[in-house]
PAPADO-22469 format. One record per residue: x, y, z of N, C-alpha, C, O in turn. Coordinates in steps of 0.2 Angstrom, whole numbers, plus 5000, padded with zeros to 4 digits. Example, Ala and Ser with C-alpha at 12.3 -4.5 7.8 and 13.67 -1.06 7.14 Angstrom:
<rs>
+------+------+------+------+------+------+------+------+------+------+------+------+
|  n.x |  n.y |  n.z | ca.x | ca.y | ca.z |  c.x |  c.y |  c.z |  o.x |  o.y |  o.z |
+------+------+------+------+------+------+------+------+------+------+------+------+
| 5066 | 4972 | 5039 | 5062 | 4978 | 5039 | 5066 | 4984 | 5039 | 5071 | 4983 | 5042 |
| 5064 | 4989 | 5035 | 5068 | 4995 | 5036 | 5064 | 5000 | 5039 | 5067 | 5006 | 5040 |
+------+------+------+------+------+------+------+------+------+------+------+------+
</rs>
This chain:
<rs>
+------+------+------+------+------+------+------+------+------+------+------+------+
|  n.x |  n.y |  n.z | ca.x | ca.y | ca.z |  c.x |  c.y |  c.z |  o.x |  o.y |  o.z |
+------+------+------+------+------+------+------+------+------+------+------+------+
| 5614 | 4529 | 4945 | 5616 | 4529 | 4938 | 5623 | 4528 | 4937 | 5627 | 4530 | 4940 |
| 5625 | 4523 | 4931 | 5632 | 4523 | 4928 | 5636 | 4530 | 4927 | 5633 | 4535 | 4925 |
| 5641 | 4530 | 4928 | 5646 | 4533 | 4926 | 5649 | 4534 | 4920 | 5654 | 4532 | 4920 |
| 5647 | 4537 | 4915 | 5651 | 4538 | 4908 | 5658 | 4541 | 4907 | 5660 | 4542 | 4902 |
| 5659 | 4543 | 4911 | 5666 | 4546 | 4912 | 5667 | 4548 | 4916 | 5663 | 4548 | 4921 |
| 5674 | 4549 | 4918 | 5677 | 4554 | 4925 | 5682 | 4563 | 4921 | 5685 | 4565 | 4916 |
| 5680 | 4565 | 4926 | 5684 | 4571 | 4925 | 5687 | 4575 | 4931 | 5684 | 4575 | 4936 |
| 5694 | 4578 | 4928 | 5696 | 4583 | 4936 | 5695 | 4589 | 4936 | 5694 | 4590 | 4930 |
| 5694 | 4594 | 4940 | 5691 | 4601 | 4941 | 5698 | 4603 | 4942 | 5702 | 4601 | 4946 |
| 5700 | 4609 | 4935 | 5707 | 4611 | 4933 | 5705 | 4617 | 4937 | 5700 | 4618 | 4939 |
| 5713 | 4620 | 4938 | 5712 | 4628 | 4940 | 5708 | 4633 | 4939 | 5707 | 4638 | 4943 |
| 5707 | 4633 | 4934 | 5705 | 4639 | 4931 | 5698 | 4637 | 4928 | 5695 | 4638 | 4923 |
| 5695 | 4632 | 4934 | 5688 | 4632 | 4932 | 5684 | 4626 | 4925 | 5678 | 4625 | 4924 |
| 5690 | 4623 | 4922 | 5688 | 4619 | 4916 | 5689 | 4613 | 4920 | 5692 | 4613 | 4925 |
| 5685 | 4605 | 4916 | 5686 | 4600 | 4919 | 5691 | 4596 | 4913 | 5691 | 4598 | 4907 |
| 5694 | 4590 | 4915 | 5696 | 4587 | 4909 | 5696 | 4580 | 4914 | 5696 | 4579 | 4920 |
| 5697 | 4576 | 4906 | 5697 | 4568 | 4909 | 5693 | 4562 | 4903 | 5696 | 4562 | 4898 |
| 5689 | 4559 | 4904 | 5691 | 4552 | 4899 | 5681 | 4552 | 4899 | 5677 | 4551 | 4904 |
| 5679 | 4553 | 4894 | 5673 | 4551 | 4890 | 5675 | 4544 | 4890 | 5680 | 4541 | 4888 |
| 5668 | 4540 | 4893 | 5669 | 4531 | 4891 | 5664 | 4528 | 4892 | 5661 | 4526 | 4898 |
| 5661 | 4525 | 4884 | 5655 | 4521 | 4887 | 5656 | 4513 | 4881 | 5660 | 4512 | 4877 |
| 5653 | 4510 | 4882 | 5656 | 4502 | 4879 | 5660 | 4504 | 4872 | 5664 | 4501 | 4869 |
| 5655 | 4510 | 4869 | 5656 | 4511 | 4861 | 5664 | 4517 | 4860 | 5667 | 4517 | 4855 |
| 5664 | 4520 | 4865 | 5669 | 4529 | 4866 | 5672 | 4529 | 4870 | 5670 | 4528 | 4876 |
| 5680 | 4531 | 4867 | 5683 | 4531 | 4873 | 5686 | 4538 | 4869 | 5688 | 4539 | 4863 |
| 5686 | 4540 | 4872 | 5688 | 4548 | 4871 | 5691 | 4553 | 4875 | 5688 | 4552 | 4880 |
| 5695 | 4558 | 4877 | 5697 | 4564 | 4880 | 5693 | 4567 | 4881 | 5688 | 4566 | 4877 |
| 5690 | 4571 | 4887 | 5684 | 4576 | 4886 | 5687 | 4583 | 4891 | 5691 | 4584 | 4896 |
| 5685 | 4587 | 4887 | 5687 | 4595 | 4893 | 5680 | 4597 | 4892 | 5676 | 4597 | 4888 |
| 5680 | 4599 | 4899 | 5671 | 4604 | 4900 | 5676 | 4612 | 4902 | 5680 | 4612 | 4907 |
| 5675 | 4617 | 4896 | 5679 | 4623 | 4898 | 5672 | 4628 | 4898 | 5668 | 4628 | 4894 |
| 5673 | 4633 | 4903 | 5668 | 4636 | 4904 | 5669 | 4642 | 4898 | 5674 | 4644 | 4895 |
| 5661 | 4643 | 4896 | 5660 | 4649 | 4892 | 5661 | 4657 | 4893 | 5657 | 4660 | 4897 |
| 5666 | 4659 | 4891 | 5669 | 4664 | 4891 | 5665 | 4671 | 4886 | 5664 | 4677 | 4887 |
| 5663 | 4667 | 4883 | 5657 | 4671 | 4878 | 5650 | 4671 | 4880 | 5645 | 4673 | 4876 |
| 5648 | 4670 | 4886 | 5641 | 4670 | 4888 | 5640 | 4674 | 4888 | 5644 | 4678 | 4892 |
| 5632 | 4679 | 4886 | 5631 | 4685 | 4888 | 5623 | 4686 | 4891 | 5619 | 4690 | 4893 |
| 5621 | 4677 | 4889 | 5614 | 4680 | 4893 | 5612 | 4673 | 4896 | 5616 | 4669 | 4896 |
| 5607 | 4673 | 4899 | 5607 | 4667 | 4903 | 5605 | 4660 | 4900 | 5609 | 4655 | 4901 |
| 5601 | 4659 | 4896 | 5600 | 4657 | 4890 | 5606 | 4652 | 4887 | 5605 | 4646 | 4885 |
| 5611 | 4655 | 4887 | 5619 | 4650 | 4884 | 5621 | 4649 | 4890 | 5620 | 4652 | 4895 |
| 5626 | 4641 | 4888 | 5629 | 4640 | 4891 | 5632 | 4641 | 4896 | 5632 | 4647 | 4895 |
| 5637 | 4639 | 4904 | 5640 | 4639 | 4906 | 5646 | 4637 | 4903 | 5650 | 4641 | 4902 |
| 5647 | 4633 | 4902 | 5651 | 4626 | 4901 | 5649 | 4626 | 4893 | 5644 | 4627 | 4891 |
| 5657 | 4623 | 4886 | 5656 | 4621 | 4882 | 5660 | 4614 | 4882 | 5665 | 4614 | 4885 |
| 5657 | 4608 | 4879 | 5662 | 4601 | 4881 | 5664 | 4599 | 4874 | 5660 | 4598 | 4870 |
| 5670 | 4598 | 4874 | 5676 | 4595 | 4870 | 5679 | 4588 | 4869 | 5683 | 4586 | 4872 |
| 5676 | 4585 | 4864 | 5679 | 4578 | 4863 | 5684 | 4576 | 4859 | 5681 | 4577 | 4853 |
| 5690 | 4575 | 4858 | 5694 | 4574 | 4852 | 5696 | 4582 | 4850 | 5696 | 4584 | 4845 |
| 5696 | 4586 | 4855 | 5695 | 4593 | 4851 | 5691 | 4594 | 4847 | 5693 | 4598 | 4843 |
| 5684 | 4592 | 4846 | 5678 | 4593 | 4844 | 5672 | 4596 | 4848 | 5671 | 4593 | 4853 |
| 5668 | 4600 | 4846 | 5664 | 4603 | 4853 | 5659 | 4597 | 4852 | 5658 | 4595 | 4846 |
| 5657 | 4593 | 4858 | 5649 | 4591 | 4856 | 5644 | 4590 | 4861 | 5641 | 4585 | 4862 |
| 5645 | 4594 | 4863 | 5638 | 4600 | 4870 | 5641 | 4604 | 4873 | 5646 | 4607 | 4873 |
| 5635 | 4603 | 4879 | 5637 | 4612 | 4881 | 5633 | 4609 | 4890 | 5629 | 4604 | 4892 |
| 5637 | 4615 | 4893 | 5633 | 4613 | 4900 | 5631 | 4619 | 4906 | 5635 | 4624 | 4906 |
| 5625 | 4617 | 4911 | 5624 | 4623 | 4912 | 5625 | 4622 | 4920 | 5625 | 4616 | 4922 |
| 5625 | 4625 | 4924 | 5626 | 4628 | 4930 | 5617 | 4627 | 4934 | 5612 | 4630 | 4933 |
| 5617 | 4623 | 4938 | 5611 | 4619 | 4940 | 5612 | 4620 | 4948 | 5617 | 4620 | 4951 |
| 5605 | 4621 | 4951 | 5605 | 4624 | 4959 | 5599 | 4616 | 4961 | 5594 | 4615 | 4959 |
| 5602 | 4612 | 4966 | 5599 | 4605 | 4966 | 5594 | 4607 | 4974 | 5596 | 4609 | 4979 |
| 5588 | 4606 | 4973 | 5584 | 4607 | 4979 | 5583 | 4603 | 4984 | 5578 | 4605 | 4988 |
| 5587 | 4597 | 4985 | 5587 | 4593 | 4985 | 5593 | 4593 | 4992 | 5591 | 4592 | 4998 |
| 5598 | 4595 | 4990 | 5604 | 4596 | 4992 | 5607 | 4603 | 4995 | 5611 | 4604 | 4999 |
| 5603 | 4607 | 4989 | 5605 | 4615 | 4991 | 5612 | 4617 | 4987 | 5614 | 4623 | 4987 |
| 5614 | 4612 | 4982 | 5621 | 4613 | 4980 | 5620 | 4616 | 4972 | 5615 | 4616 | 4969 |
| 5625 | 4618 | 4971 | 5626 | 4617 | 4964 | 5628 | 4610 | 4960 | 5633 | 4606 | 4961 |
| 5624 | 4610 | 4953 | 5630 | 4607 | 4949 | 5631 | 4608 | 4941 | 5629 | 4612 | 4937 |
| 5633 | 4604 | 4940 | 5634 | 4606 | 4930 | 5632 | 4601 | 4926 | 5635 | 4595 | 4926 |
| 5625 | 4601 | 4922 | 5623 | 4597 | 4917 | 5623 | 4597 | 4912 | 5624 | 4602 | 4908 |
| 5624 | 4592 | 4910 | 5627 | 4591 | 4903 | 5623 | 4589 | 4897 | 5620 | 4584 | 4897 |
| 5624 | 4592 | 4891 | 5620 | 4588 | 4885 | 5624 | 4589 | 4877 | 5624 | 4593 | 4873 |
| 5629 | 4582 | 4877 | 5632 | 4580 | 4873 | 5629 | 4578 | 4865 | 5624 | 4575 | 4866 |
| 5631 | 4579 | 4859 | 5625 | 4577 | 4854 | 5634 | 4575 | 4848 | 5639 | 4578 | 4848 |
| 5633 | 4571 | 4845 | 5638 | 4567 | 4840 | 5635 | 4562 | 4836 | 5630 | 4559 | 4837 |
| 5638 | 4562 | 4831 | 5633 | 4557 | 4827 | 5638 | 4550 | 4830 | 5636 | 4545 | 4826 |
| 5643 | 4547 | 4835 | 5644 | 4542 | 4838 | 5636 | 4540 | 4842 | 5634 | 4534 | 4843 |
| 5633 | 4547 | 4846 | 5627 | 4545 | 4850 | 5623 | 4541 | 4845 | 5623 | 4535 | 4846 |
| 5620 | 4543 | 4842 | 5613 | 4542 | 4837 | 5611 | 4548 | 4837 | 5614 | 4553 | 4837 |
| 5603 | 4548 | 4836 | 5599 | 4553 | 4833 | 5599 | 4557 | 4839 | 5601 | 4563 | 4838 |
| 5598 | 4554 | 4845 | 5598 | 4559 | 4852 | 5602 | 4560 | 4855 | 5607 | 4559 | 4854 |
| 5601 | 4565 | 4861 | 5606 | 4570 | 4864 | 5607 | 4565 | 4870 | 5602 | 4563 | 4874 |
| 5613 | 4563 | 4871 | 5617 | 4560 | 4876 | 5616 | 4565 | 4885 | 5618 | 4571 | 4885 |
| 5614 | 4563 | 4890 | 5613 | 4569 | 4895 | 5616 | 4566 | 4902 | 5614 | 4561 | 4904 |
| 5621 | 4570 | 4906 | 5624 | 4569 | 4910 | 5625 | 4575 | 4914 | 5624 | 4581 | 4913 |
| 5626 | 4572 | 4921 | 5628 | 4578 | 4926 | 5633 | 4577 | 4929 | 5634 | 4571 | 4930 |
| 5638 | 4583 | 4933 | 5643 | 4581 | 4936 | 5643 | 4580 | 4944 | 5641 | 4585 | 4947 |
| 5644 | 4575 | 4946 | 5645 | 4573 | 4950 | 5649 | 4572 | 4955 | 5654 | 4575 | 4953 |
| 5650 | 4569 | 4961 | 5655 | 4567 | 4964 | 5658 | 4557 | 4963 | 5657 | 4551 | 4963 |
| 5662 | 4560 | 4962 | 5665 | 4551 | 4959 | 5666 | 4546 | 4964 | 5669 | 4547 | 4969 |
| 5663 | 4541 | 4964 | 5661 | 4537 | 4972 | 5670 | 4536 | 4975 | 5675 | 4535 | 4972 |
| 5670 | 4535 | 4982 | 5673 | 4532 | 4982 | 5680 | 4536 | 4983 | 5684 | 4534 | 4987 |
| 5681 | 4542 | 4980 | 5686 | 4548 | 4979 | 5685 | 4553 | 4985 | 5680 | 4555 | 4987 |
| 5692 | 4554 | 4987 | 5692 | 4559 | 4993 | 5694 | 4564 | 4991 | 5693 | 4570 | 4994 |
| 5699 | 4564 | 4983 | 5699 | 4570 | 4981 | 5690 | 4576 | 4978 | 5686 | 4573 | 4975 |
| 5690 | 4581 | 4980 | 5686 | 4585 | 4981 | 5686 | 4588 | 4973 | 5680 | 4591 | 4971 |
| 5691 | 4587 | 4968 | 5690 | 4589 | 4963 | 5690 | 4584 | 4957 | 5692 | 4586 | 4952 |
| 5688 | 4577 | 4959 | 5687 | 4571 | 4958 | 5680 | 4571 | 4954 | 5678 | 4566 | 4957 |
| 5675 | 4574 | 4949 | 5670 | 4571 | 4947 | 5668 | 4567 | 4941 | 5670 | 4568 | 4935 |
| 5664 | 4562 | 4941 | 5660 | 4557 | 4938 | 5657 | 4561 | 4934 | 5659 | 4567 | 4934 |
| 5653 | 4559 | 4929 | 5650 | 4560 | 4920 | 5646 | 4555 | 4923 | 5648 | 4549 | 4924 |
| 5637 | 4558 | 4926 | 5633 | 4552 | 4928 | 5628 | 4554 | 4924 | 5625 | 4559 | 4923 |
| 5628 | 4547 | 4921 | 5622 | 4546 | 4913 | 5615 | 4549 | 4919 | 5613 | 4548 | 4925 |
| 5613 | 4555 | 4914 | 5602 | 4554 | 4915 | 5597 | 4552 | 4907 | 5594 | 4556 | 4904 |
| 5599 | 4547 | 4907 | 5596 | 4546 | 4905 | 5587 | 4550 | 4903 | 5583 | 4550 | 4908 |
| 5586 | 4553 | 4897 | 5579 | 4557 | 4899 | 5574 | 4554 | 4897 | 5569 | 4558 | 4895 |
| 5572 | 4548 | 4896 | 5567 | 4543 | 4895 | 5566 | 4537 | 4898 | 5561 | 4534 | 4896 |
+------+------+------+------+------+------+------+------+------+------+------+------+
</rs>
């Protein structure tokens, strides 16, 4: 799957880095939710332009055994649909807090 961004894994648990798809080129920070009180919300709230526009959740891969953070983006840049992504390892990178914005595509 493409790449729609990259981002780095800050200290304190937030990512930041570059929204980018032929149409968006944008800032993005993914800061975790500080206000969560049930399982239901969010992990993660995502930030473009200083704008929220999604949110993301804390995912266990059965696959791999790993965790990771999935993403569902919605803006009126998208269209009617919600844009969906998960974080990744960014190909290629040795750094460990190095992650990709890898489109899923849900259709």
């Amino acid at each position: 799957m493409p790449a729609i961004g990259y981002v780095t894994k800050q200290s304190n648990g937030s990512f930041k880095g570059q929204l980018k798809t032929l149409s968006i080129r944008s800032e993005v920070e993914i800061l975790p939710n500080s206000r969560k009180s049930a399982d239901v919300q969010p992990d993660y709230r995502v930030f473009a332009g200083g704008v929220e526009v999604g949110a993301g959740w804390i995912r266990h891969s059965e696959a791999s055994g790993k965790d990771y953070v999935s993403l569902a983006l919605a803006a009126p840049e998208f269209g009617p649909r919600r844009l969906y992504a998960n974080l990744g390892r960014a190909a290629g990178q040795d750094d460990p807090d190095a992650f990709a914005l890898i489109w899923n595509p849900n259709d």
